[in-house]
MIMAR-26059 format. One record per residue: residue in three letters; y, x, z of N, C-alpha, C, O in turn. Coordinates in steps of 0.2 Angstrom, whole numbers, plus 5000, padded with zeros to 4 digits. Atoms other than C-alpha are relative to their C-alpha. Example, Ala and Ser with C-alpha at 12.3 -4.5 7.8 and 13.67 -1.06 7.14 Angstrom:
REM residues 2
ala499450045000497850625039500650045000500550095003
ser499449964999499550685036500549965003501149995004
This chain:
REM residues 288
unk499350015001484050765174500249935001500049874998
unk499750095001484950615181500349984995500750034993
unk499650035004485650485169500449955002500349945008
unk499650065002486750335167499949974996500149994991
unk499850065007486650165158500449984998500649945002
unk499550054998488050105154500249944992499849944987
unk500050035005488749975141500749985000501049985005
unk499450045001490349905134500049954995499649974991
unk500250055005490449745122499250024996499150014989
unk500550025002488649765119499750094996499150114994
unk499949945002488949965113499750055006500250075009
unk500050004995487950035126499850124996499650134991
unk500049964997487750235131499650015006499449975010
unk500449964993486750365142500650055001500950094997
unk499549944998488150465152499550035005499250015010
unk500149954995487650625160500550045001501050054997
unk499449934998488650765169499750045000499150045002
unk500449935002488450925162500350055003500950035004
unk499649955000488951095166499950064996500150124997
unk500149945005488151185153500149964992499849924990
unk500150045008488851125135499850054995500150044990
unk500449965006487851265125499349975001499049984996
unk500650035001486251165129500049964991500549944987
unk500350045006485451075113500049945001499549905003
unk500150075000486250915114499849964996499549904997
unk500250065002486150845100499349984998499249924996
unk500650004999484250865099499949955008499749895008
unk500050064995484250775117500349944999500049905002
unk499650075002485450625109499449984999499249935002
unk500450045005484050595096499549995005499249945003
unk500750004994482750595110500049955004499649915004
unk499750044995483650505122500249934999500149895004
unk499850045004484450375111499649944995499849884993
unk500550045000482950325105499749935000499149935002
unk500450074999482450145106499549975002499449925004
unk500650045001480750145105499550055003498950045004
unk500549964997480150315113500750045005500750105007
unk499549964996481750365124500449925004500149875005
unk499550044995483150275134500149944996499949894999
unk499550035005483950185120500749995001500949955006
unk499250015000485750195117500150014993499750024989
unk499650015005487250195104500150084998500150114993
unk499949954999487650365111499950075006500150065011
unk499849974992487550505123500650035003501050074999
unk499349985002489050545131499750065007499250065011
unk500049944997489250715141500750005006501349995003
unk499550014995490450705157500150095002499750135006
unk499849904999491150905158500750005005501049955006
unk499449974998492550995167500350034995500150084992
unk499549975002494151015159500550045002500650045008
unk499549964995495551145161500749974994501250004993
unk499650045003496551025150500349935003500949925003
unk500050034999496450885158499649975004499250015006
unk500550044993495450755172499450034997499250085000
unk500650005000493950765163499950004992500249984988
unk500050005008493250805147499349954998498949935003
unk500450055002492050695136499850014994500350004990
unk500349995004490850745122499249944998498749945001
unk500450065001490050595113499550044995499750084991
unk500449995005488350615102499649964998499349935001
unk500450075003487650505089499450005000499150065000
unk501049995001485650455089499950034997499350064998
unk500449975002485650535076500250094999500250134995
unk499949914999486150715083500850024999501150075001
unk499449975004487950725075500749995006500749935009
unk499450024995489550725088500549974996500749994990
unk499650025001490750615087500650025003500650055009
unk499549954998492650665088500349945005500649965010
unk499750034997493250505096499549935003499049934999
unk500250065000492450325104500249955004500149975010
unk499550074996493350175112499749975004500049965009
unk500550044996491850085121499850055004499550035009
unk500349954996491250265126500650035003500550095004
unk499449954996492950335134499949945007500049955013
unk499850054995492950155142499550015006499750035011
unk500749984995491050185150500050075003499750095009
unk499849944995491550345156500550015001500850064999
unk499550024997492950285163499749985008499750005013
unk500450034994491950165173499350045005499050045010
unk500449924995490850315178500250025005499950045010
unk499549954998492250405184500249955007500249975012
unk500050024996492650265194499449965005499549945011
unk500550024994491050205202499650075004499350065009
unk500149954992490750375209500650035003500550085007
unk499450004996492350395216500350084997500650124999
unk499949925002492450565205500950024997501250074996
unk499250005002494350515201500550025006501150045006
unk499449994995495150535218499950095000500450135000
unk499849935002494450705218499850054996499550104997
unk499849965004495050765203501050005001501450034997
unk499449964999496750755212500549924993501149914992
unk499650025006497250615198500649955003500649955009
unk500050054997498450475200499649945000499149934996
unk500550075001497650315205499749954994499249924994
unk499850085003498250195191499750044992499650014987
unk500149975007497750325177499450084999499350125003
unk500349925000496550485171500150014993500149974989
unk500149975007496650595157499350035000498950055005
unk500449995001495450615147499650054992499550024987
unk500249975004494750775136499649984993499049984995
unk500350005004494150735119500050034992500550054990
unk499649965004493950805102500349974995500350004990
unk499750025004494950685094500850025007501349985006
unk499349994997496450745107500049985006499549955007
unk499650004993497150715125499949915001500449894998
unk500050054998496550525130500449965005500149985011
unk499950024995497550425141499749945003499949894999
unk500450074998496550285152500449975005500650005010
unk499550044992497550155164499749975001499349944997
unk500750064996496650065178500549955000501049975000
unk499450054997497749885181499249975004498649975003
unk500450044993497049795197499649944997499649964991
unk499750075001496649615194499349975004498950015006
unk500350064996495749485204499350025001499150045006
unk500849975001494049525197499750074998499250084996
unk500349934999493949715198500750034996501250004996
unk499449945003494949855187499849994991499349994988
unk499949995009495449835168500050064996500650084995
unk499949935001495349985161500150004992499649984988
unk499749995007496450025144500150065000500150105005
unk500049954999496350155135500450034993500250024988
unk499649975006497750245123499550054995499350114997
unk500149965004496950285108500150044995499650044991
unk499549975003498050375100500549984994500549924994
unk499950015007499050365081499649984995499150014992
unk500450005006498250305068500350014996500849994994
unk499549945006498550425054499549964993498949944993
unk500250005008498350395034499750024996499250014992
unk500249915006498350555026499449994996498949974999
unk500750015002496850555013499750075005499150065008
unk500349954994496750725024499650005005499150045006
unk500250014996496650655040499549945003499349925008
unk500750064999495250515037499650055001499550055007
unk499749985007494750625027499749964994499249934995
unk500350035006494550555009500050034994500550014991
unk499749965007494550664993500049964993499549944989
unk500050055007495350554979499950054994500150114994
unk500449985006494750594963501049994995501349954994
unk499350005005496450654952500049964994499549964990
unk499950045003497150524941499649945001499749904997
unk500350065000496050384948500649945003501049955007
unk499750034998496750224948499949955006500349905007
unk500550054998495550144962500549995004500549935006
unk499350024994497150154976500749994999501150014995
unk499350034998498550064982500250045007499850085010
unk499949994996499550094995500449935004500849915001
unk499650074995500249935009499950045006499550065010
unk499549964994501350015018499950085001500050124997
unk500249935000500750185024499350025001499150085002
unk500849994999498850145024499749984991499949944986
unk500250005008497950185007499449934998499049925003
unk500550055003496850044999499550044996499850064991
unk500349945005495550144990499449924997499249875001
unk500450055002494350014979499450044998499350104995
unk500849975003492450034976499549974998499549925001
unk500650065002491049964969499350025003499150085002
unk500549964996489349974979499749944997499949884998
unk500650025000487749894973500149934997499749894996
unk499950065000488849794960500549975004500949925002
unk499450064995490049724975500450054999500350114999
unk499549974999491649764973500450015007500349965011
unk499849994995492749834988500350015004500050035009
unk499249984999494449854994499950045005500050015011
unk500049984993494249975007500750045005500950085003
unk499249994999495850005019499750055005499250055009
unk500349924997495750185026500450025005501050035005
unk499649984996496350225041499650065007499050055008
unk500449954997495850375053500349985009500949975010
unk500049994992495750355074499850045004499750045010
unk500349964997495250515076499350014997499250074996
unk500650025004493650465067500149964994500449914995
unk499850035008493650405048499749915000499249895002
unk500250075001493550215045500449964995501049964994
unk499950035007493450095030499849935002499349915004
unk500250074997493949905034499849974992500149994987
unk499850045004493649795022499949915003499549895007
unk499950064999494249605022499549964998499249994993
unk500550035002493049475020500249935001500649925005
unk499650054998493449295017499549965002499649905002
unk500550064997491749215025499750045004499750105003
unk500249984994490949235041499750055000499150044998
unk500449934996490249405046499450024999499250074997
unk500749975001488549375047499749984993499250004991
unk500250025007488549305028499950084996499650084991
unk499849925004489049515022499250055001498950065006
unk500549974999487449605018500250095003500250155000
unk499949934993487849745032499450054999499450114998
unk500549934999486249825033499850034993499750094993
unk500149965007486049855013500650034999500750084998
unk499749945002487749905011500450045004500650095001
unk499749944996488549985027499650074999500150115000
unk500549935000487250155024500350034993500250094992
unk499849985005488050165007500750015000501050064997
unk499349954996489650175013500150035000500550074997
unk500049964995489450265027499950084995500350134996
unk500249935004488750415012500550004992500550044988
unk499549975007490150394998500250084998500450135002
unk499749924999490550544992500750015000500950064999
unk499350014997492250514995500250005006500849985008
unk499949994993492150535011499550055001498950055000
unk500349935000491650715014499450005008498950025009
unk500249994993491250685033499649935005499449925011
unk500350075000490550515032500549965002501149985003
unk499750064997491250365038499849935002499449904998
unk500150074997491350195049500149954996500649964992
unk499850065006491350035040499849945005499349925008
unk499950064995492049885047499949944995500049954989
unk499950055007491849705038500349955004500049935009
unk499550054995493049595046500549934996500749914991
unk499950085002493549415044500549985004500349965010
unk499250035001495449355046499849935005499449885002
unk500450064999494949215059500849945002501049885001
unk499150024998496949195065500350045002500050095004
unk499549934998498449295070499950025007500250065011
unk500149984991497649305087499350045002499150085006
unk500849995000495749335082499850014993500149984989
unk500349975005494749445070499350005000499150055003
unk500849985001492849425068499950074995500250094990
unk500349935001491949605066499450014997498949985000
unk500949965002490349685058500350065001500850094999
unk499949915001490149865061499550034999499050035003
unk500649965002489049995052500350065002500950085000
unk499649914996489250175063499950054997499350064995
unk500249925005489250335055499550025007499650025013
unk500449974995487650405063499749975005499350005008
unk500350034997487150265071499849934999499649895003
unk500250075002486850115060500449945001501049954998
unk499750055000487349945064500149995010499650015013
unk499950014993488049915083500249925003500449874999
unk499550074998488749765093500550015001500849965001
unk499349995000490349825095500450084998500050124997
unk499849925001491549995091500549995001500949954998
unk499350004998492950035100500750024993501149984991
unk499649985003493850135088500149994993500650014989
unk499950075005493450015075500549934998500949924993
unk499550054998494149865083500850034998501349994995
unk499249965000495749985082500150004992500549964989
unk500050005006495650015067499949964993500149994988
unk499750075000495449835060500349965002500349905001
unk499450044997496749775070500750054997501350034996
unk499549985003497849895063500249994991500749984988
unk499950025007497549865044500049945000500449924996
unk499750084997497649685049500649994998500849964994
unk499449984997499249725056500650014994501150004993
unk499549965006499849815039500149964996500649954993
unk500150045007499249685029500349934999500349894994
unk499750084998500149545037499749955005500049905007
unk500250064999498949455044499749995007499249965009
unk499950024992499149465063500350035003500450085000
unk499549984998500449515074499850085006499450135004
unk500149944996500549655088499350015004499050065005
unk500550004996499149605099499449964997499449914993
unk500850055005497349535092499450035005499350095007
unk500849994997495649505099499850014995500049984990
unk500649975004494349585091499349975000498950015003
unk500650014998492749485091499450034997499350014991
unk500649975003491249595088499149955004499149915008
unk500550014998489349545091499849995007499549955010
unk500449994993489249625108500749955005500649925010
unk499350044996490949545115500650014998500650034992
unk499550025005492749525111500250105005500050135010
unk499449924997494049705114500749954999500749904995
unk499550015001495749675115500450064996500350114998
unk499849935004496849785103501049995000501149964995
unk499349995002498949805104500050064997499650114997
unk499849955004499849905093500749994997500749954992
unk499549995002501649925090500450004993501049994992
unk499949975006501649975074500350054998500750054993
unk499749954998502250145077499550045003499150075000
unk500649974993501450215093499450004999499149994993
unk500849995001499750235100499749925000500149885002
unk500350065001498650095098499450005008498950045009
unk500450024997497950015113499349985001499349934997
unk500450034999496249965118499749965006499850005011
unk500250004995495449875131499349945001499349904996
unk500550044998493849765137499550045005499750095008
unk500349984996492349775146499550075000499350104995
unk500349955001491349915153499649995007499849975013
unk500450014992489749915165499650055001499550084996
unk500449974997488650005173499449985001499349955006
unk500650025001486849965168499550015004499249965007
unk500550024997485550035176499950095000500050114994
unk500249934999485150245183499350005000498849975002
unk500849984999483750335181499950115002500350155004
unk499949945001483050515179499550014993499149974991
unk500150005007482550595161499550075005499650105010
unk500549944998480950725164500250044992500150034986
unk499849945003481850875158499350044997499450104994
């Protein structure tokens, strides 16, 4: 089985093209994903034929589970797409590919620039709903707020109290604000406890982010299914958005995570933009 390396702000991926998606992926994720007796990556991503659109894309966590939506992995299979020239024929226009996912219909635009192709990627609404995170509040509790149209749910984990602002990208995530630098938040003891609230039926991402100016956000991120990362697309999004609600940055904000910065626009309406880098690491073949 050929593979691909790839990486985006430090969130890196194994992309393969498949054409059988009944195979036993998420058993090859854990395998493959692996660190320490496999490839190592964030994720495996699956590059399929769509009859929806350019191209479909089926992400899976290390630890076996698919994910419905990924920001760094739509970008990395973007950059796939355009280093084997698989976009011209699929008939697309040049400047753009759609992109199947099961968080919905992505759209990716290429823009030119000096130093190669920027590639932004629409991804999508960011919905509320206790529904559509999902979050099952517990009747008559009084632990949420709401600012503006995003719920504030409070919780107490190991003693720490915790505002957490809930906003869904397709995938469930829980920011909370932090008023000191990033690496001071004890992330590896409490993101896992998070991630497993029973208020969150379906698990959830958890961001700890740090207010640095209306221009820049410092990030921590604990992945549902995959621990702690250097970056998450659909993260950044979604603390750029509760940011956003909360007042305290305007339409456009960098995102500085561990692995590199994302850029994030957002209208406060519309779909919320993402963009940075995406590379191509290093091919191999996997003994099937």
């Amino acid at each position: 089985m050929n593979f691909t390396k790839l990486q985006g702000a430090g969130n890196d991926f194994v992309l393969v093209e498949a054409s059988d998606s009944e195979r036993d992926w998420p058993a090859l994720a854990r395998t493959m994903c692996d660190r320490h007796f496999g490839i190592g990556a964030d994720g495996l991503l699956l590059l399929l034929p769509s009859d929806k659109a350019d191209f479909r894309m089926r992400i899976f966590n290390p630890d076996g589970s698919e994910a419905e939506a990924c920001g760094n992995g739509i970008r990395c299979f973007a950059r796939y797409v355009l280093e084997k020239g698989l976009l011209k024929s699929a008939g697309n226009h040049p400047a753009q590919m759609m992109v199947e996912t099961l968080a919905g219909i992505r759209l990716v635009k290429l823009h030119k620039t000096v130093t190669g192709t920027r590639i932004q990627v629409a991804m999508g609404r960011p919905k509320f709903r206790p529904e559509d995170i999902p979050v099952v509040l517990t009747a008559g509790s009084m632990n949420f707020t709401r600012i503006k149209s995003m719920l504030s749910y409070r919780v107490v984990v190991d003693g720490k109290e915790l505002d957490l602002n809930l906003v869904s990208m397709g995938n469930p995530h829980a920011v909370y604000f932090w008023q000191h630098p990033v690496a001071e938040f004890p992330l590896l003891e409490l993101g896992p406890k998070v991630e497993h609230l029973a208020l969150f039926p379906k698990r959830v991402n958890f961001e700890v982010a740090n207010v640095v100016s209306q221009q820049q956000i410092e990030v921590g991120v604990w992945e549902r299914g995959a621990g702690e990362t250097l970056a998450c697309g659909t993260g950044a999004c979604a603390v750029a958005v509760a940011a956003q609600l909360r007042g305290h940055v305007g339409s456009e904000v960098d995102v500085k995570l561990p692995g590199g910065v994302l850029n994030v626009e957002w209208n406060g309406t519309g779909e919320v933009f993402l963009s940075g880098p995406a590379e191509l690491v290093f091919t191999g073949e996997w003994k099937d």
